[in-house]
C-alpha positions as CSV (number, residue, x, y, z in Angstrom):
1,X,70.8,-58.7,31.8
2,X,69.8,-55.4,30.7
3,X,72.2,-53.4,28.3
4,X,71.8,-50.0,29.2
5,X,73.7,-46.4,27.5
6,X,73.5,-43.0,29.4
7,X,74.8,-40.0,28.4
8,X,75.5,-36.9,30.8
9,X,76.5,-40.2,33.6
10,X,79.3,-38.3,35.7
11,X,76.8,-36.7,38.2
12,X,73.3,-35.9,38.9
13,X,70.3,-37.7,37.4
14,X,72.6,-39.5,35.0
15,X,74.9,-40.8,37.6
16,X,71.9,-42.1,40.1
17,X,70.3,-44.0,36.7
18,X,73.6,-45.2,36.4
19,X,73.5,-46.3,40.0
20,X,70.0,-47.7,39.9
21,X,70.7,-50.0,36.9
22,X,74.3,-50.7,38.1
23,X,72.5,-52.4,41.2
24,X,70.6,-54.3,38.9
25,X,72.9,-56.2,37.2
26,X,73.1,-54.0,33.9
27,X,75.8,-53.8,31.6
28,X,76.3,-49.9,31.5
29,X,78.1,-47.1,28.9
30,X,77.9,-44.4,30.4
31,X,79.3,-41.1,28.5
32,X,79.9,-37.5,29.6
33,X,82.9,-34.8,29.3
34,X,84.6,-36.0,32.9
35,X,85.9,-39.2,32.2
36,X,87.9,-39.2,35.4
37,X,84.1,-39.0,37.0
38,X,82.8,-41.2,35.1
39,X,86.1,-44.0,36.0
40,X,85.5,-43.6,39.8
41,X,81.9,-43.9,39.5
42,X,82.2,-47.2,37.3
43,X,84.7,-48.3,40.4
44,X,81.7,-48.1,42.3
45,X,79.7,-50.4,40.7
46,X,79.5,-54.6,41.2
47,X,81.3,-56.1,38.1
48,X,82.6,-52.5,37.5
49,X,84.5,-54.4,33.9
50,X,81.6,-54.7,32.3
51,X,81.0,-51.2,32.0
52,X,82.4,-48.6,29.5
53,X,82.5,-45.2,30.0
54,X,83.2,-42.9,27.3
55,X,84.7,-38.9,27.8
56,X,82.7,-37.8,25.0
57,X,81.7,-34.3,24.7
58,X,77.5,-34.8,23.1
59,X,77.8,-31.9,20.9
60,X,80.8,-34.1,19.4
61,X,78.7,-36.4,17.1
62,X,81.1,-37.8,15.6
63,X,82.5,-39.2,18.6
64,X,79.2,-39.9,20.2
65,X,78.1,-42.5,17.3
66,X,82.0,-44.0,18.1
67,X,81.2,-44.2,21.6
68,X,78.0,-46.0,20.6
69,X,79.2,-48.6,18.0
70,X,81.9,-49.3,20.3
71,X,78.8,-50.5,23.0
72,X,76.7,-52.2,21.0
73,X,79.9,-54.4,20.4
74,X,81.1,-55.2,23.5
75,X,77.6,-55.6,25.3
76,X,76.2,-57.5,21.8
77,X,73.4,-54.8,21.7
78,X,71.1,-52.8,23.7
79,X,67.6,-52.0,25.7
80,X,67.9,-48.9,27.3
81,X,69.6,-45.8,25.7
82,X,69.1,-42.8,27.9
83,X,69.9,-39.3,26.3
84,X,69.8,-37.3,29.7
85,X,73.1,-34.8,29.0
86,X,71.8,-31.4,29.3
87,X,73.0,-28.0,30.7
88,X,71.0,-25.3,32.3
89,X,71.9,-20.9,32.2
90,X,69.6,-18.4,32.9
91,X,69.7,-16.1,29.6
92,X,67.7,-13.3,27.8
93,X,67.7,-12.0,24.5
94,X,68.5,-8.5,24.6
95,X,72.3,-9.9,25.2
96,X,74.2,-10.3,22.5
97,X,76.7,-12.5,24.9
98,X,73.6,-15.0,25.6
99,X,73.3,-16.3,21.9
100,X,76.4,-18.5,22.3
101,X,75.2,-19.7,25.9
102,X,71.3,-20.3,24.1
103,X,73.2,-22.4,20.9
104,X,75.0,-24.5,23.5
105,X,71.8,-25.4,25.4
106,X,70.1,-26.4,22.1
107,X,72.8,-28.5,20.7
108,X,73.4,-30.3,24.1
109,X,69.4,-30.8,25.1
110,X,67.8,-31.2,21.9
111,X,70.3,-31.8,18.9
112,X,72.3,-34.0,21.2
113,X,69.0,-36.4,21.6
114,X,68.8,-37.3,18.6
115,X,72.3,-37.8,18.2
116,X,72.3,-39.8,20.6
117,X,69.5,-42.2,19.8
118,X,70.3,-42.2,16.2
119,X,73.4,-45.0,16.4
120,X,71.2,-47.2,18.2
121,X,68.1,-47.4,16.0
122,X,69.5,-50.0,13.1
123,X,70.5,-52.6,16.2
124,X,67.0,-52.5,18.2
125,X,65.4,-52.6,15.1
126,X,66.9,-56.1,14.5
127,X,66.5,-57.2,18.4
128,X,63.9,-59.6,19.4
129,X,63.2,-57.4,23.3
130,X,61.4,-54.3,23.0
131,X,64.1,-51.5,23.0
132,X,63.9,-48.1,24.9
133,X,65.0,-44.5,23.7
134,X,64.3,-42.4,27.0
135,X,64.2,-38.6,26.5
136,X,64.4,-36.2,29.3
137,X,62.3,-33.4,29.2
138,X,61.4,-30.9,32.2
139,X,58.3,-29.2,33.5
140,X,60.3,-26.7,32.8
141,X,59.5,-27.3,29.1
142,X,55.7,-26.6,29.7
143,X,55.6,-23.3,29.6
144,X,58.5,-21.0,29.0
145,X,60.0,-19.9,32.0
146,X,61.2,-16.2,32.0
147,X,64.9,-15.8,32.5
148,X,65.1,-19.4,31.4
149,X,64.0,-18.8,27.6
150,X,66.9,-21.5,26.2
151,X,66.1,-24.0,28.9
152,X,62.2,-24.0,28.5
153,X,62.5,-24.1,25.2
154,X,65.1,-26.9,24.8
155,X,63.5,-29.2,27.0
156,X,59.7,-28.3,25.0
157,X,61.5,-29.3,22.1
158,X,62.7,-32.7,23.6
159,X,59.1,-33.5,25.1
160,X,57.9,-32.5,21.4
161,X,60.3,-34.7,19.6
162,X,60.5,-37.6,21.2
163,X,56.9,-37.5,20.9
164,X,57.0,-37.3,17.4
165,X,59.6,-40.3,17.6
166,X,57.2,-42.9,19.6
167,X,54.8,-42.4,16.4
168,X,57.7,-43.2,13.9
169,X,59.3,-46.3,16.2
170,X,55.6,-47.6,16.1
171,X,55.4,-51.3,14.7
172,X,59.4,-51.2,14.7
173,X,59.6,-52.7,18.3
174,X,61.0,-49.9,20.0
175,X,59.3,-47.7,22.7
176,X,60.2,-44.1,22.9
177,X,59.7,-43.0,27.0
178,X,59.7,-39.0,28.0
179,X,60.2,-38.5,31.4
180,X,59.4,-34.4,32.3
181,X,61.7,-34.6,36.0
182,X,60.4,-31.4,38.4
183,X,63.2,-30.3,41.0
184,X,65.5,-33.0,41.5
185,X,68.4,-32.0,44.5
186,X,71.2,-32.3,41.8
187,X,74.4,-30.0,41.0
188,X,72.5,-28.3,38.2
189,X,69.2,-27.1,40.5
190,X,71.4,-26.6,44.0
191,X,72.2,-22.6,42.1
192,X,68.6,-22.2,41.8
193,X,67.4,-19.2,43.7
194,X,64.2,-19.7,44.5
195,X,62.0,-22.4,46.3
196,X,62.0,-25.7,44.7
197,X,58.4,-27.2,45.7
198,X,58.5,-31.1,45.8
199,X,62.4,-31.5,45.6
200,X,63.1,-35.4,44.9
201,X,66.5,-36.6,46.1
202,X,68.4,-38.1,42.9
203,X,67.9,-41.7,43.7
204,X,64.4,-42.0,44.3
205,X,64.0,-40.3,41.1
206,X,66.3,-42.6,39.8
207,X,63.9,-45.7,40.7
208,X,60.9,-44.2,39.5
209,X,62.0,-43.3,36.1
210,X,63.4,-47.1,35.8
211,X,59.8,-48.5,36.9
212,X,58.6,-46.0,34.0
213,X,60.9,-46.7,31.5
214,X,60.6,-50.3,32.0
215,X,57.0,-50.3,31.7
216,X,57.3,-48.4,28.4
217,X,55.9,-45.5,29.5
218,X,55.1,-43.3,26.7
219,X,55.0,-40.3,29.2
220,X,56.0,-39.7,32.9
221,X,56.2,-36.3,35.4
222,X,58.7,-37.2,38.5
223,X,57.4,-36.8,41.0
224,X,53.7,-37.3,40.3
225,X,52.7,-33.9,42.5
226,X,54.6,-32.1,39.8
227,X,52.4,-33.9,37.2
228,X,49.7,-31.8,38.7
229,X,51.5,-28.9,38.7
230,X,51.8,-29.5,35.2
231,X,48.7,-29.9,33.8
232,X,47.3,-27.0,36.0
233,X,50.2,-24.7,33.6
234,X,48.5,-26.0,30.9
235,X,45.3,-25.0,31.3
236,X,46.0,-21.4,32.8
237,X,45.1,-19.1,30.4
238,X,47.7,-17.0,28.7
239,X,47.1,-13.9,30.6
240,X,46.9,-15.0,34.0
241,X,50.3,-17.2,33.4
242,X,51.6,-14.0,31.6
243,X,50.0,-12.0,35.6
244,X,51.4,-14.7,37.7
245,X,55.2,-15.3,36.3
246,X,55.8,-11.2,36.0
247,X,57.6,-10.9,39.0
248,X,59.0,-14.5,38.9
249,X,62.4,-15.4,40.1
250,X,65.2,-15.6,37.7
251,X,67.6,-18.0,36.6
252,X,71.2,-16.8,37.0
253,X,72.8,-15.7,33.6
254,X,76.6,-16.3,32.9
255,X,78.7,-14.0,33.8
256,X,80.2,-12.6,30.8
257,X,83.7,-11.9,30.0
C-alpha cells in the first residue's frame, strides 16, 4: 500500500492525484489552505480514515514540516511526496503593486518545494522501497512567457531544482520525478484567455503522471504533444521567439486595490 503526501490537494491537479491514488488503495495526506475541501474530498475516498488532510498554508513552513511529521507517523513512512501547490497571476514589472503578487508565486512554486520535500528526506533515506519527491514544473517554465514573468520563471526554477535534486538523491535510494503539465482544464487555466492547444482533462493527467512517477521518471511533459511543443521552444532561436510572442496573449494581472 503506497503512502502517498500531496500538497495543493483541494482541487485541480492535486485533487485528481489524490483521486487516482485514492482508487488505488493509497494511504493519502493531502494539504492545502481549504480544509473544508480537502474533508469532503477525503469523504469521497474508499477507507476515507486513513487519510489526513492538513489546512496548511505552504508558505507556512513551520506548519508544513508539522503536517509532515504528523504523516510519516500515522502512515509509518512514505513513497510518494508530491509538492504540486502553486498559484498562477499575470504580472509585469513596471508595477510596483506586482512585486507582492511575484514574492507570493515564488514562495508558493519554488520555496514551497523544497519545503515540502525537506521533512521527508531523513525517513526515505532509511526506507528499504525506492522513495519519490515529484516536482511540478510547467511548459510554461521553458521559456518565459510575457505577461506571465513570475509564473515562467517559478516553474523554470522548479524544473531546474529538482533537477539539481535527482543528482544529490543519487545513491540515497530516492528518485526525484519532474513532471512539466501543458494545459490541464483545471480552476487555475479555465481564466486563461487564449486558446489552450492539447487541453488534458484533470484525471487523465492524473493517470499519466502516476505511470511516470511510478516508473521513476526522471522527466515527463503531459501530455506528450506538448513535449514536442517543448522542445521545438527550445530550439527557436532567441529572435524569432522574441518575433513570434510580441503580440502574444496575456495573462490577467490582479486587480489592484
Amino acid at each position: 500500500m503506497k503512502r502517498v503526501f500531496i500538497t495543493g490537494a483541494s482541487s485541480g491537479l492535486g485533487a485528481a492525484l489524490a483521486t487516482h491514488y485514492a482508487r488505488q488503495g493509497a494511504t493519502l495526506g493531502l494539504l492545502a489552505r481549504r480544509s473544508a475541501a480537502l474533508d469532503a474530498l477525503i469523504a469521497t475516498f474508499p477507507n476515507s480514515h486513513l487519510h489526513r488532510a492538513y489546512g496548511v498554508d505552504v508558505r507556512d513552513h513551520a506548519a508544513l514540516g508539522a503536517a509532515a511529521a504528523d504523516f510519516l507517523a500515522h502512515a509509518g513512512g512514505i513513497d510518494i511526496v508530491i509538492a504540486n501547490a502553486g498559484i498562477s497571476q499575470g504580472t509585469l514589472t513596471e508595477y510596483l503593486e506586482d512585486l507582492p503578487v511575484f514574492a507570493d508565486i515564488v514562495a508558493t512554486n519554488l520555496t514551497a518545494t523544497a519545503a515540502t520535500f525537506a521533512p521527508f528526506i531523513a525517513a526515505m533515506r532509511t526506507q528499504r522501497t525506492a522513495g519519490r519527491l515529484v516536482g511540478i514544473g510547467s511548459v510554461a517554465g521553458i521559456r518565459g512567457l510575457p505577461g506571465a514573468g513570475a509564473y515562467s520563471a517559478s516553474k523554470a526554477a522548479v524544473m531546474t531544482y529538482c533537477e539539481a535534486l535527482r543528482i544529490e538523491m543519487r545513491g540515497h535510494g530516492i528518485k526525484v520525478v519532474t513532471i512539466a503539465p501543458g494545459y490541464i482544464d483545471t480552476p487555475m487555466t479555465r481564466h486563461n484567455p487564449y486558446p489552450m492547444p492539447f487541453l488534458m482533462a484533470p484525471q487523465a493527467f492524473a493517470a499519466r503522471a502516476a505511470h511516470a512517477i511510478d516508473g521513476g521518471a526522471a522527466y515527463r511533459v503531459i501530455p506528450w504533444q506538448m513535449g514536442v511543443v517543448a522542445k521545438l521552444l527550445r530550439l527557436l532561436p532567441v529572435a524569432l521567439y522574441d518575433l513570434a510572442f510580441a503580440r502574444a496573449p496575456r495573462k490577467p494581472r490582479q486587480t489592484p486595490p
